[in-house]
Rosetta silent file (secondary structure, phi, psi, omega in degrees, C-alpha in Angstrom):
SEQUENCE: XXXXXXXXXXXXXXXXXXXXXXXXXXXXXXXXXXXXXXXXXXXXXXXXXXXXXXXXXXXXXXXXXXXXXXXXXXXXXXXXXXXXXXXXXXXXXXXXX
SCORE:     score description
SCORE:     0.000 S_00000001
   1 L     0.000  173.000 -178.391   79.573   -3.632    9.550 S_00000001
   2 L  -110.438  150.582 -165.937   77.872   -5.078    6.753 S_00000001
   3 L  -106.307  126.780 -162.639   76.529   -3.678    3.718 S_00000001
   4 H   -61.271  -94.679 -159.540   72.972   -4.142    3.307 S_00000001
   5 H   -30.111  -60.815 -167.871   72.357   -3.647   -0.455 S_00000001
   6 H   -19.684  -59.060 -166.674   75.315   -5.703   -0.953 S_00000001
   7 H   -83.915   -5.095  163.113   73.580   -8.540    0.417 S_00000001
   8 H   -89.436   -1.475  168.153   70.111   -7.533   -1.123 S_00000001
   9 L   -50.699  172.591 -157.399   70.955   -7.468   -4.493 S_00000001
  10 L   157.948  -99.224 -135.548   68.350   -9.470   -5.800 S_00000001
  11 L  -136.039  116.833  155.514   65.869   -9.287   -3.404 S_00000001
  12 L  -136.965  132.774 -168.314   62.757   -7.765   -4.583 S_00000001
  13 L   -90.876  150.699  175.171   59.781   -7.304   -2.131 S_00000001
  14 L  -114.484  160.419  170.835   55.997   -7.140   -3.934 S_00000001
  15 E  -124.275  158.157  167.718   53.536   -5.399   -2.051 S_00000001
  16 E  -103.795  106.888  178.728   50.058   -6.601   -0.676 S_00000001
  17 E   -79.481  163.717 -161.940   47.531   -4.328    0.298 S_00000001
  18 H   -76.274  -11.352  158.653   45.509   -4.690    3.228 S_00000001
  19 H   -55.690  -74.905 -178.555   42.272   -4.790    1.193 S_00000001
  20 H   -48.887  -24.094 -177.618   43.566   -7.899   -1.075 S_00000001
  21 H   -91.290  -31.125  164.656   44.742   -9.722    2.164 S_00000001
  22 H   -56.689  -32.507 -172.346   41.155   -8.956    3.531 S_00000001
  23 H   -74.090  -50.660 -156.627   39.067   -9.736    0.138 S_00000001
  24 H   -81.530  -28.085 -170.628   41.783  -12.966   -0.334 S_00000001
  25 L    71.748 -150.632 -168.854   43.095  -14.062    2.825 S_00000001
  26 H   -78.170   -6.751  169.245   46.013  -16.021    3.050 S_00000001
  27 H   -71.582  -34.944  169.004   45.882  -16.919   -0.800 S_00000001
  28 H   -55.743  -45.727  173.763   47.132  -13.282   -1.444 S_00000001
  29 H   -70.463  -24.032  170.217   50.342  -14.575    0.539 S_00000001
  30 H   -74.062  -48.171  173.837   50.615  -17.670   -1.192 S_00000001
  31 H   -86.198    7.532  158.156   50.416  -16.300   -4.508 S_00000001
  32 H  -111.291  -32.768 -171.064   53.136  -13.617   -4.039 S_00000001
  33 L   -51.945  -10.942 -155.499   55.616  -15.830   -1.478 S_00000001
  34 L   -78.182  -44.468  166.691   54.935  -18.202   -4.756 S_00000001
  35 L  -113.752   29.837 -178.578   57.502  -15.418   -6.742 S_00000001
  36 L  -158.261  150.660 -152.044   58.943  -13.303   -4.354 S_00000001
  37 L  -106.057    0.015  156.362   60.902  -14.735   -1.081 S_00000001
  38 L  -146.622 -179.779  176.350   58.859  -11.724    0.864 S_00000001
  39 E  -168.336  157.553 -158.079   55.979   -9.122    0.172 S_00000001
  40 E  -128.617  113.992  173.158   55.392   -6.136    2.113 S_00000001
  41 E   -78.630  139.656 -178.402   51.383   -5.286    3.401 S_00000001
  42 E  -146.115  109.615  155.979   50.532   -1.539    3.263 S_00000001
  43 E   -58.787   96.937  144.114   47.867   -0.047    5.037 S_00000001
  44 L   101.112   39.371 -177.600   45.994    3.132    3.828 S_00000001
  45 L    94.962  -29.969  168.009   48.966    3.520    1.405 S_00000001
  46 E  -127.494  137.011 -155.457   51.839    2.673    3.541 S_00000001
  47 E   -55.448   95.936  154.700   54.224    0.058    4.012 S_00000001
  48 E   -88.222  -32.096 -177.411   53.160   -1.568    7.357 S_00000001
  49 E  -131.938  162.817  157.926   54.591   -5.382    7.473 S_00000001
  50 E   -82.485  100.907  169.613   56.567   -7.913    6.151 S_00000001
  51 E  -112.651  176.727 -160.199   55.651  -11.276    5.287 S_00000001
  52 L   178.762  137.502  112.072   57.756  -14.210    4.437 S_00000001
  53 L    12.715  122.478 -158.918   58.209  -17.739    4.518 S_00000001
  54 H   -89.621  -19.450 -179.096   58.740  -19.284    7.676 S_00000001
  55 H   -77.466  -26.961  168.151   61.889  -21.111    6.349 S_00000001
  56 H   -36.648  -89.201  171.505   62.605  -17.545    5.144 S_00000001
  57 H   -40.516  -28.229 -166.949   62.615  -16.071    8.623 S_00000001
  58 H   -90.998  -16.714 -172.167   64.426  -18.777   10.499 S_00000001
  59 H   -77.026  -26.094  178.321   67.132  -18.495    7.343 S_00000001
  60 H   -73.735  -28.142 -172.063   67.220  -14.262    8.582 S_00000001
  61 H   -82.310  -31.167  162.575   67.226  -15.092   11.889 S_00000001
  62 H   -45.603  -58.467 -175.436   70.763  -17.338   11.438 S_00000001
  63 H   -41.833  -76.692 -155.486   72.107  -13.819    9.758 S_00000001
  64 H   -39.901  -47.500 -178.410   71.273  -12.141   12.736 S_00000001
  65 H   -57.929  -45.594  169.150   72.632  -14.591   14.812 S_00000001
  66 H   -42.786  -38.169  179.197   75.729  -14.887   12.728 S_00000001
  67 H   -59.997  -65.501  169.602   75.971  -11.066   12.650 S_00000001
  68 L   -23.675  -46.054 -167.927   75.873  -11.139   16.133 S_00000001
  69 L  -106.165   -5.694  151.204   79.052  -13.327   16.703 S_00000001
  70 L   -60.092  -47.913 -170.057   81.143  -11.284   14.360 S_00000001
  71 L   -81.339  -23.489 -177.027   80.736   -8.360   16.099 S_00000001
  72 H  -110.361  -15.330  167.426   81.776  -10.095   19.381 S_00000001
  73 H   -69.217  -19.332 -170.261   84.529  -12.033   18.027 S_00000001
  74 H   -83.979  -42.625 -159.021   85.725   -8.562   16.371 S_00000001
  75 H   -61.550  -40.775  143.718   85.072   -6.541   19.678 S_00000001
  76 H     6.405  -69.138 -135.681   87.285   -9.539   21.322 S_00000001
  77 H   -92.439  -34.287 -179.365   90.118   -9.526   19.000 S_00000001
  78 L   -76.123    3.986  158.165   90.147   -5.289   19.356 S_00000001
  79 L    84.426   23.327 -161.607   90.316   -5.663   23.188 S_00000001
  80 L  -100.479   42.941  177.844   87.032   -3.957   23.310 S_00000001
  81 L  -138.742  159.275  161.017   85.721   -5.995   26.695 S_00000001
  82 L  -137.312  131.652  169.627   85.979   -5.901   29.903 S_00000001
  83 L   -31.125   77.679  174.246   86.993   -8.447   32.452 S_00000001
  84 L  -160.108 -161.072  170.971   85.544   -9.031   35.730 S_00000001
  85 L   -61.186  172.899  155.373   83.507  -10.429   38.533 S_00000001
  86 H   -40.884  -60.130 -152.523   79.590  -11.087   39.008 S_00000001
  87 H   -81.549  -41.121  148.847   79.535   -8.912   41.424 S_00000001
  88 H   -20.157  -52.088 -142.391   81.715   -5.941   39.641 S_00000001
  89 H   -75.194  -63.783 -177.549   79.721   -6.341   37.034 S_00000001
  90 H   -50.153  -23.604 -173.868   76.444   -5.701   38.837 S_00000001
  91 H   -88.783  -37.293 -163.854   77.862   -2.558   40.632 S_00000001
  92 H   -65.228  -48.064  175.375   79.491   -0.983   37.123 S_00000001
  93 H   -65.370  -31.834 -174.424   75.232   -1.630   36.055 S_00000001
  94 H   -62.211  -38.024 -157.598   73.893    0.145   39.039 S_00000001
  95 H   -61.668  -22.760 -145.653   76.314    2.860   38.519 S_00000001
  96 H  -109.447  -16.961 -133.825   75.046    3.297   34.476 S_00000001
  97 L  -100.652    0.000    0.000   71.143    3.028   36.049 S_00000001
């Protein structure tokens, strides 16, 4: 698996509160995405969302994907699938249901 701080060194999130995006709008996200590649809105005190850059997200969503195909190329190579028909397949889900 991978190790998350590793790949977050960094990476520091600002936060917005949910006042400042109401008094400010969407200029509160502009001026922190302006120094920080995300910022984190917190309602009442607590960290509800994430905001970001849309080139941001689609660059997180490639990890994910990426992540994804590691994990099935690994489960692959360790023999950790299993082989069979459509219709196997479908009975092995009822059976799990």
């Amino acid at each position: 698996m991978y190790d998350l701080q590793y790949y977050c060194k960094g990476i520091t999130m600002s936060h917005i509160s949910a006042n400042d995006l109401k008094t400010k709008g969407v200029a509160a996200i502009e001026a922190m995405l302006s120094e920080h590649s995300e910022a984190i809105v917190s309602v009442r005190g607590k960290d509800r969302f994430v905001v970001m850059d849309i080139a941001h997200y689609h660059h997180l969503r490639e990890c994910e994907l990426d992540a994804a195909l590691a994990q099935t190329r690994a489960d692959l190579a360790a023999g950790r699938f299993v082989q069979e028909s459509p219709e196997a397949h479908l009975a092995r889900l009822d059976k799990l249901a």
